[in-house]
LOKOLZA-433878 format. One line per field, with one value per residue (C-alpha): x, y, z. Coordinates in Angstrom, 1 decimal, always signed. Example, Ala and Ser with C-alpha at 12.3 -4.5 7.8 and 13.67 -1.06 7.14 Angstrom:
2
px: [+12.3 +13.7]
py: [-4.5 -1.1]
pz: [+7.8 +7.1]
This chain:
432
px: [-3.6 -0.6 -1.4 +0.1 -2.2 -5.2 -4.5 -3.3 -6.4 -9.0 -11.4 -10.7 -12.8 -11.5 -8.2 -9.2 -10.8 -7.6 -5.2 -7.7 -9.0 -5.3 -5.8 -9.1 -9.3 -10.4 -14.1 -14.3 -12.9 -13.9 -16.6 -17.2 -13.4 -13.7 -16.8 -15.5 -12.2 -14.1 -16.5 -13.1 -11.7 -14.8 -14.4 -11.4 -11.9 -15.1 -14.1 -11.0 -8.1 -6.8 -5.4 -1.6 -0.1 -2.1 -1.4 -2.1 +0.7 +1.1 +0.2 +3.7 +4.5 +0.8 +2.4 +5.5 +3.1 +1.1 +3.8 +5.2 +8.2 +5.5 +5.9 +9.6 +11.5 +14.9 +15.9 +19.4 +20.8 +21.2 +24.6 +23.9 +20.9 +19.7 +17.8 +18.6 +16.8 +17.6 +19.3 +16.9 +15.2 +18.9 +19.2 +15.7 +16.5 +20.1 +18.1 +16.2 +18.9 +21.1 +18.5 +17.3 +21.3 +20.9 +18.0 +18.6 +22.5 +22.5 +25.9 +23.8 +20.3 +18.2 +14.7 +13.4 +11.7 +7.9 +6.9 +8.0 +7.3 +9.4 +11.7 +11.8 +11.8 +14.7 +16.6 +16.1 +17.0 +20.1 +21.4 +20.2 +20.2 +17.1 +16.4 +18.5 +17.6 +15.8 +14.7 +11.4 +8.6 +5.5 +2.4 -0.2 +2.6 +3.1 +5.5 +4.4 +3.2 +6.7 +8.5 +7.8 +4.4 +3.6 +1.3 +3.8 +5.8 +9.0 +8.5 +8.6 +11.7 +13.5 +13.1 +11.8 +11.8 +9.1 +9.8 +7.0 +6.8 +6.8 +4.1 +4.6 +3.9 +7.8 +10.5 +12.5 +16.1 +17.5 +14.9 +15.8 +19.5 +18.6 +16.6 +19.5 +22.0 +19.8 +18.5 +22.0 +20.3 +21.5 +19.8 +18.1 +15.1 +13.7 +11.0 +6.9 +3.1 +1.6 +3.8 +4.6 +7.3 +10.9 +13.5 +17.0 +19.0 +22.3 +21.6 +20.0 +23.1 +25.4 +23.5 +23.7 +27.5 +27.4 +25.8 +27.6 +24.0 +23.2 +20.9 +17.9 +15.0 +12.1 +10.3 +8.1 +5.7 +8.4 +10.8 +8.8 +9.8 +13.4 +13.8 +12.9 +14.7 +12.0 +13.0 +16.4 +17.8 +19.0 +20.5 +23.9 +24.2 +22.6 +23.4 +20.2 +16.8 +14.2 +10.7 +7.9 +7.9 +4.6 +3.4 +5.2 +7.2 +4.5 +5.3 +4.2 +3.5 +6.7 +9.6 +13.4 +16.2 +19.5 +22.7 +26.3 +28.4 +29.4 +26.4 +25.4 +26.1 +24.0 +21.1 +21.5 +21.3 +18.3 +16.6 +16.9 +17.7 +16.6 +12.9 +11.9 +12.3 +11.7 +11.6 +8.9 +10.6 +7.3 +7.3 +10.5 +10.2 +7.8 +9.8 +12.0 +10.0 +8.8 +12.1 +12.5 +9.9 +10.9 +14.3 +12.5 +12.5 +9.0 +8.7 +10.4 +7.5 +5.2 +6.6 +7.1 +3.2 +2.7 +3.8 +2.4 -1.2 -0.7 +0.2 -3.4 -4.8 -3.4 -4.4 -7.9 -8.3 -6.5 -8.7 -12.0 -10.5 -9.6 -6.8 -3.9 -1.5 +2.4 +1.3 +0.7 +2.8 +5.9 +5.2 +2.3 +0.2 -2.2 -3.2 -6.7 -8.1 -11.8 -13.0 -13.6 -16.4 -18.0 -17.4 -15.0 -12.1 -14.3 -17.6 -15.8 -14.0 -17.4 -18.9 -16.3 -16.4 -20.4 -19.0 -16.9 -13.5 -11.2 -9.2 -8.6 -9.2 -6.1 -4.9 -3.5 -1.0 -2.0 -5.1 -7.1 -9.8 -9.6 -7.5 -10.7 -12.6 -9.8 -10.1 -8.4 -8.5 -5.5 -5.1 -3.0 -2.4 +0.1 -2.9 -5.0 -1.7 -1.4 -4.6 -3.1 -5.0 -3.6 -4.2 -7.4 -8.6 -7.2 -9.7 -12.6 -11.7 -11.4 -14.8 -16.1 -14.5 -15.3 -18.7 -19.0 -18.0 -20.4 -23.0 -21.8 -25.3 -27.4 -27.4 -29.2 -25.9 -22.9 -24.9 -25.2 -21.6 -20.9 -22.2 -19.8 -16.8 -17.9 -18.2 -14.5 -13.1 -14.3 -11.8 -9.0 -9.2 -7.2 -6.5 -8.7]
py: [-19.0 -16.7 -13.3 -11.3 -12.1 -11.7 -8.1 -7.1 -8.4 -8.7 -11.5 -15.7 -15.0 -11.5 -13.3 -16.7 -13.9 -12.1 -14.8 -16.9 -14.0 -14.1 -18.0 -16.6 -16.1 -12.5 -13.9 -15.3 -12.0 -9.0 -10.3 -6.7 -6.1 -9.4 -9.2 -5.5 -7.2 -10.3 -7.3 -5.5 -8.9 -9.6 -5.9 -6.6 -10.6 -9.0 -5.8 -4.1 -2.4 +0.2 +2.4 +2.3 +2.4 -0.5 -4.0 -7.5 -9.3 -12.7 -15.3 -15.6 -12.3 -11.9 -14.8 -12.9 -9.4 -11.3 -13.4 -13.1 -11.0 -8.0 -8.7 -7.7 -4.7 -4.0 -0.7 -0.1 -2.2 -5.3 -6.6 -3.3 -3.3 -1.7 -4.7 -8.4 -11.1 -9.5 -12.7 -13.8 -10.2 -9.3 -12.9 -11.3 -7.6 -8.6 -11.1 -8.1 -6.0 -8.3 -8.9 -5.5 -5.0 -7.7 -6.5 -2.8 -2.7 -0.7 +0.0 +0.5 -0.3 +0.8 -1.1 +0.3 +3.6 +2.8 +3.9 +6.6 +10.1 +8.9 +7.9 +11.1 +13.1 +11.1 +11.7 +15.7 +15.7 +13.8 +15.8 +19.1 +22.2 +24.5 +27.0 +24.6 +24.8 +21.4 +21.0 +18.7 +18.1 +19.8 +18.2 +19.0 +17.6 +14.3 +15.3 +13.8 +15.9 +15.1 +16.8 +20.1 +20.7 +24.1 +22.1 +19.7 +20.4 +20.0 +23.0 +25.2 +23.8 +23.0 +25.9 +23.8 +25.0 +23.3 +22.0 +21.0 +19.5 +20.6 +21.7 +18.2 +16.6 +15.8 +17.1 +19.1 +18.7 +21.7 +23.8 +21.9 +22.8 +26.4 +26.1 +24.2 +27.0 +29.9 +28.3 +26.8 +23.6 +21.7 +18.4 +17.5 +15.1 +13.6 +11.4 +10.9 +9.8 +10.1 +10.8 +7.9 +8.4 +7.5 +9.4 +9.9 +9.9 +10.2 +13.4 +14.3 +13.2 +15.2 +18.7 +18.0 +17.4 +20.8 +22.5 +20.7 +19.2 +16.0 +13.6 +11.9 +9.6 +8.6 +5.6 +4.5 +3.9 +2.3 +0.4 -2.8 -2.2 -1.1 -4.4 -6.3 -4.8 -2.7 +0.8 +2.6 +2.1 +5.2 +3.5 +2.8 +6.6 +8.7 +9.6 +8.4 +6.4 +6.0 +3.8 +2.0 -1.4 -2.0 -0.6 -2.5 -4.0 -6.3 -6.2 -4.7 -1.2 +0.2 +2.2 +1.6 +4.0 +3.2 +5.0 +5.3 +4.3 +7.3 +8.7 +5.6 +6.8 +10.3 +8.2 +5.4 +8.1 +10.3 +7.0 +5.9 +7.3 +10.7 +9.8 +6.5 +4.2 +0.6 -1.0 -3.0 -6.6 -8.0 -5.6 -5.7 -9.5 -9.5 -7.4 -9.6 -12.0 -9.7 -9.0 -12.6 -13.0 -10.0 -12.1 -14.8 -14.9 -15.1 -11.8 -10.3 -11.7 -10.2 -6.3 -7.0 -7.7 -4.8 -2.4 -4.0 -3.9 -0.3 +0.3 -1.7 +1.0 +3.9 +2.5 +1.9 +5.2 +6.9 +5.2 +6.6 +10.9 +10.5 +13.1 +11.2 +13.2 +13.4 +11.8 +8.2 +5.6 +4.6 +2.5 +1.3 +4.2 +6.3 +10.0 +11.1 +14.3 +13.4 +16.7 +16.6 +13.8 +16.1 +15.2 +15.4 +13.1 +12.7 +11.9 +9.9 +8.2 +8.1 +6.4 +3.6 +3.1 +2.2 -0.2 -2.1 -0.3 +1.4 +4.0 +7.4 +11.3 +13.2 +16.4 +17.0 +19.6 +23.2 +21.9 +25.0 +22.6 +21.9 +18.7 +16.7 +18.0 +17.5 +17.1 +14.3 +10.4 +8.2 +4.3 +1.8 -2.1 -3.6 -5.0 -6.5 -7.6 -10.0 -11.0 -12.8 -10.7 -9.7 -7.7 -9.0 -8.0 -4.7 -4.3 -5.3 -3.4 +0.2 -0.2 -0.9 +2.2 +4.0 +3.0 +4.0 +7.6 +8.2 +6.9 +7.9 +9.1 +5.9 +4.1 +0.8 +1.2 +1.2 -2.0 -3.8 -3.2 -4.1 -7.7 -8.3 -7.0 -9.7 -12.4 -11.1 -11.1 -15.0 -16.2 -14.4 -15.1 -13.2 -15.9 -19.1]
pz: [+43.3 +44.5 +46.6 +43.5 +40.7 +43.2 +44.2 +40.8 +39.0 +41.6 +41.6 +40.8 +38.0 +36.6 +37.1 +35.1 +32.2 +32.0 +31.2 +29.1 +26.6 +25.3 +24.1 +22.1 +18.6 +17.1 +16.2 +20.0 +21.5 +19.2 +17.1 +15.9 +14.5 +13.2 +11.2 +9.9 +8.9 +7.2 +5.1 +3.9 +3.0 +0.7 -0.6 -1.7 -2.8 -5.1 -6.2 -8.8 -6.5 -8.8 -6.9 -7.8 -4.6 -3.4 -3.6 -1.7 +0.0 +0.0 +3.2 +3.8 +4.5 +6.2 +8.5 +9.4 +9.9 +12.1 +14.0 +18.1 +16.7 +17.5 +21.4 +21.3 +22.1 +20.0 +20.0 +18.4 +15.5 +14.6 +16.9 +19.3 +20.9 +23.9 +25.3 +26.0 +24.2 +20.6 +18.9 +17.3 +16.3 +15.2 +12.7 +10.8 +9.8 +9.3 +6.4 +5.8 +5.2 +3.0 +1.0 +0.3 -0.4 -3.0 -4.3 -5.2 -5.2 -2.1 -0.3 +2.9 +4.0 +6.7 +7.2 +10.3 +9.0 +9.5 +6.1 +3.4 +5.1 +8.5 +6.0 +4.2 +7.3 +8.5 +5.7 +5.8 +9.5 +8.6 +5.9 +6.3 +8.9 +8.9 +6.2 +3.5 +0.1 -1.6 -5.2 -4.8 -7.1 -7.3 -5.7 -8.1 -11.0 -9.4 -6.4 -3.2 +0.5 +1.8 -1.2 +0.3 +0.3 +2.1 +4.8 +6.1 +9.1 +6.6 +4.3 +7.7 +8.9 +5.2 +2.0 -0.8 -3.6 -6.2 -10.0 -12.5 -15.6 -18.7 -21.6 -23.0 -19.4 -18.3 -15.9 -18.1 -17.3 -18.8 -16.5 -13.3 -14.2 -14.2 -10.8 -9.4 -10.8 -9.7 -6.2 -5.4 -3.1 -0.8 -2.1 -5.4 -4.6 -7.6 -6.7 -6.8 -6.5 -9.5 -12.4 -15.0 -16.9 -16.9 -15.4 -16.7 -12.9 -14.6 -15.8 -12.4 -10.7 -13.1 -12.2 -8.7 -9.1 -10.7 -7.8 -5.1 -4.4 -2.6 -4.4 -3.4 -5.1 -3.7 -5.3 -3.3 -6.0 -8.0 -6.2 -6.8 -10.9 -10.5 -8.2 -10.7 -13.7 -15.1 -14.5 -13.8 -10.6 -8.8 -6.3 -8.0 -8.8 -6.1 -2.7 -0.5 -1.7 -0.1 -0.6 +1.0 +1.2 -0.5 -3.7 -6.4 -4.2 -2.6 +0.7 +4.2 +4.7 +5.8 +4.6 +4.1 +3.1 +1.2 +0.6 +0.1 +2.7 +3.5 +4.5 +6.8 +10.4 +9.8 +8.6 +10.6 +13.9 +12.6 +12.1 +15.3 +17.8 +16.2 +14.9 +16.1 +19.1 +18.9 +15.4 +14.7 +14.1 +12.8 +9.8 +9.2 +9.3 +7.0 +4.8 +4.8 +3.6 +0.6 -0.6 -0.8 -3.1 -5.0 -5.5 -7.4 -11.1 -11.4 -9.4 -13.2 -14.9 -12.6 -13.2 -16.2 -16.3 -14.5 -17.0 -19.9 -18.3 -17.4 -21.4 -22.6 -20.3 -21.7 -25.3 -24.4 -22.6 -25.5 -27.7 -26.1 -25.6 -22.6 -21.4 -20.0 -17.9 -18.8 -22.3 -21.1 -18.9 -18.7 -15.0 -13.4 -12.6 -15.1 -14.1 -16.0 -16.3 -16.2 -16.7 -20.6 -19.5 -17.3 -13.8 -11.2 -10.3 -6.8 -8.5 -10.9 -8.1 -5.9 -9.1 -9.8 -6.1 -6.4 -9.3 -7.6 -9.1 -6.9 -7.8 -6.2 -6.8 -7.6 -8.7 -12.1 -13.2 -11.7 -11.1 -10.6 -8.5 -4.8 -3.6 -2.2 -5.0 -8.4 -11.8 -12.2 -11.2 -10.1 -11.4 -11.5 -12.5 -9.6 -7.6 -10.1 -12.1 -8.5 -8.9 -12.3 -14.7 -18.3 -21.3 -22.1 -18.5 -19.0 -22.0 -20.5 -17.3 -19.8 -21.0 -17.4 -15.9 -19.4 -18.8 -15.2 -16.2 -19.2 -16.9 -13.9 -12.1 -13.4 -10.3 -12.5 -14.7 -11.8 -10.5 -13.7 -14.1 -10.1 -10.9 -13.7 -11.9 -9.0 -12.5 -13.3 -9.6 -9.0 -12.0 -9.6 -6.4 -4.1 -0.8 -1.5]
């Protein structure tokens, strides 16, 4: 043994423990971590994920997550890097970026942001000075925190101004044309979290052109539908998108931003070197692997699935008076006011929970109840639509979650209906 590795670690024996824990496996090492990650594993293997921007990746792209490319340091670009060793690291996000190119018809791509709001905030910082005018979408209407929200950082820096929907539940184009007229923005940011219709980004782009505005989309919650031919496609039209990597899309959690050439280098520099410093190559490896799979034909089928599921949902629900937001679905992703049932979105969400259904509390248009405390519940069909399950599912899934709400203080009744969502769950199983 050299003289080095005793002083630097101390005894023979601290010495022989140090370089031997790294051979152990996480049950050997951290029994604790990996009994808590073996519990959330059967959570999710036995119960309904519903919430819509939730989904399960496959092992392939768990492979890549989980692979040595996290031990390596690449800041820069792909072909100019700041630190030796990078060929290898520059061969996956330049797949990563090709692909996502291929994928969305993106003139430019950048995978490094670490997920959507570093993504959003990159964009701002790229393409705006302080005090500029945005046009984003209202939380409480199905805008998203980094849309301007008065408690994020951005609304103190940017001056956001905040759109809603209409009596009939959508954006109203002829309204945002006045705001854009009146307001005079910098950027138009269409984009968000919990609406489910359509949008029209042609006409979006043609007010901004009036204006003099820049255009940006978020869809985050989307992008896994527009890859796959299911929704319009912004990308073509506006000046900058930007979306997590998982959702829809069925990859890692992460973020990516594309845009017209010309606005490359500004994004490119507020990305890195202006927000972030290292990329993390094992995301965006896995990303890479994601997009992929989201290149398949099969992957068609699947959002294609996706939606379909989402509109036996808004039947059922319909069918029973339930008060769906914006008028119904368009995507993957339901918004319910629960408050005609009488309860909250949280004890409706605390209930479905006990049940064995996931989904999460949400705000609904100028909610007049607190944010941890809405009216209104959040679900959606891209995670259960992996698991392989259809319309008929769908059905029986309604009456469960219909069930859990009419009952939703009989603890005999959320367990009776817990043992048949584990019944459903064993048909699907997630990574057997």
């Amino acid at each position: 043994m050299n003289h080095w590795s005793l002083n630097k670690v101390g005894s023979a024996d601290e010495f022989f423990y140090f370089f031997t824990m790294h051979k152990q496996t996480l049950q050997q090492f951290d029994p604790d971590i990996s009994a808590a990650i073996e519990r959330e594993k059967q959570r999710q293997e036995e119960g309904l994920e519903m919430i819509p921007s939730e989904n399960f990746v496959s092992p392939a792209v768990l492979e890549a997550l989980g692979s040595i490319l996290t031990n390596k340091y690449s800041e820069g670009y792909p072909g100019k890097r700041y630190y030796g060793g990078c060929q290898f690291i520059d061969e996956v996000e330049q797949l990563a970026i090709d692909r996502a190119k291929q994928l969305f018809g993106a003139e430019h791509v950048n995978v490094q942001p670490l997920s959507g709001a570093p993504a959003n905030m990159a964009v701002y910082f790229a393409l705006l000075k302080p005090g500029e005018t945005v046009l984003g979408m209202d939380l409480s209407h199905g805008g998203h925190l980094t849309h301007g929200h008065p408690v994020t950082y951005m609304a103190q820096i940017f001056n956001f101004i905040r759109y809603k929907t209409n009596s009939a539940g959508l954006i109203d184009l002829d309204n945002l044309r006045q705001m854009a007229l009146e307001h005079k923005p910098k950027m138009i940011l269409i984009g968000y979290s919990a609406y489910s219709r359509e949008i029209d980004y042609a006409a979006v782009q043609k007010i901004a052109d009036e204006v003099g505005a820049i255009t940006m989309a978020d869809i985050a919650h989307i992008a896994g539908l527009i890859a796959a031919g299911e929704m319009n496609n912004p990308v073509p039209i506006f000046d900058i998108v930007t979306t997590t990597t998982h959702k829809t899309l069925r990859g890692p959690r992460g973020g990516m931003i594309m845009c017209k050439e010309k606005w490359a280098k500004q994004i490119d520099k507020a990305v890195f070197p202006g927000l972030q410093g290292g990329p993390h190559e094992n995301n965006i490896a896995a990303k890479a692997v994601a997009f992929k799979e989201a290149l398949e034909p099969a992957f068609k089928d699947y959002a294609r699935q996706i939606k379909k599921n989402a509109k036996v949902l808004e039947s059922e629900f319909i069918k029973r008076d339930y008060k769906l937001c914006f008028g119904g679905t368009d995507n993957h992703l339901l918004l319910i006011d629960v408050t005609n049932k009488g309860l909250t979105g949280r004890q409706a969400q605390i209930a479905l929970d006990a049940a064995g259904i996931t989904v999460n509390k949400n705000m609904v248009p100028d909610d007049p109840r607190s944010p941890m405390d809405p009216s209104g519940i959040r679900l959606g069909t891209p995670a259960i639509t992996t698991r392989g399950m259809k319309e008929e599912e769908m059905r029986i899934i309604a009456g469960w979650i219909d069930e859990v709400i009419k009952n939703w203080q009989s603890e005999v009744k959320l367990a009776e209906i817990r043992q048949q969502v584990i019944e459903l769950t064993k048909k699907f199983p997630l990574y057997s």
